[in-house]
N, C-alpha and C positions, 0 to 999 in steps of 0.2 A: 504494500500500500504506500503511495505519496502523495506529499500531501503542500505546498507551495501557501507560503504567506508572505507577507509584508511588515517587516517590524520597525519602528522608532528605536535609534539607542543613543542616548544622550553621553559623550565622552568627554573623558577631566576636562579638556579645554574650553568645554560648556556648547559646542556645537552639537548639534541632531543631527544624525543622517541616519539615510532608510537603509536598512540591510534586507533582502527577500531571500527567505528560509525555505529550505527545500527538505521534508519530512518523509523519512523512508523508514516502515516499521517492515523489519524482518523475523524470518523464525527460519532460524540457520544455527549447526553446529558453531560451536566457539572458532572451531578453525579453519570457517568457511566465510567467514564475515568478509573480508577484503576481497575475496574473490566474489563475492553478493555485490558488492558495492562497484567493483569493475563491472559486474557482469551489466550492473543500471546506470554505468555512466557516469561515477563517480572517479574522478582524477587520483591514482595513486598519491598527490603531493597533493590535494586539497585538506585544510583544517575540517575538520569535524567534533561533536559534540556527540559522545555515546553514553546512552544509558544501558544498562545489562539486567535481564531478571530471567532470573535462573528456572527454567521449568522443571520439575522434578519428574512429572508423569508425563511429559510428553505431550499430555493435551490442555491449553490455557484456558481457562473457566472464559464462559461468555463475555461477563463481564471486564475481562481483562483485554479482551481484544478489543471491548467496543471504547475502552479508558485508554490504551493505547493509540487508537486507531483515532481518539478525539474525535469521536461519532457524537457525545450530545455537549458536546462543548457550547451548542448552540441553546442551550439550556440555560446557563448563567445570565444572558442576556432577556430572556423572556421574564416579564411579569409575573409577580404570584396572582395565580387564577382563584385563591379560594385563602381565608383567613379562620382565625378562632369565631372570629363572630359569623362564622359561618354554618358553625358547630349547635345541632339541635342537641339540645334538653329531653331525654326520654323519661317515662315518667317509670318511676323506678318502686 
């Protein structure tokens, strides 16, 4: 999965400039990573940013893919649709 953004990063000298982040979630043996990353285009001498999480069984829980894969990232941005005063009183 890639995934392509747009970022703000503000550096010591106090100017902004945009950097566009390029988002590649793999599931590759540890000793195939480099060779994952040539095989999508990725330049042996480019800087990169890697996080690791170790699967134990082989198969990553749903949710792990869809928090990886920043599938409801689009979540944080949406409105709360419903509140406590939205909450009935059952008569008990």
């Amino acid at each position: 999965m890639a995934r392509d953004s747009l970022r703000r990063s503000r550096y010591t000298d106090g100017q902004e400039r945009k950097t566009c982040l390029h988002q590649i979630v793999l599931d590759a043996q540890a000793g195939q990573v480099s060779a994952e990353l040539t095989r999508r285009g990725v330049a042996a001498d480019a800087r990169v940013h890697v996080v690791v999480e170790l699967l134990e069984d082989g198969n990553p829980p749903m949710a792990a893919i869809a928090q990886a894969g920043r599938a409801l990232d689009w979540l944080a941005d949406e409105p709360e649709l419903y509140s406590d005063a939205d909450l009935i009183q059952r008569a008990g």
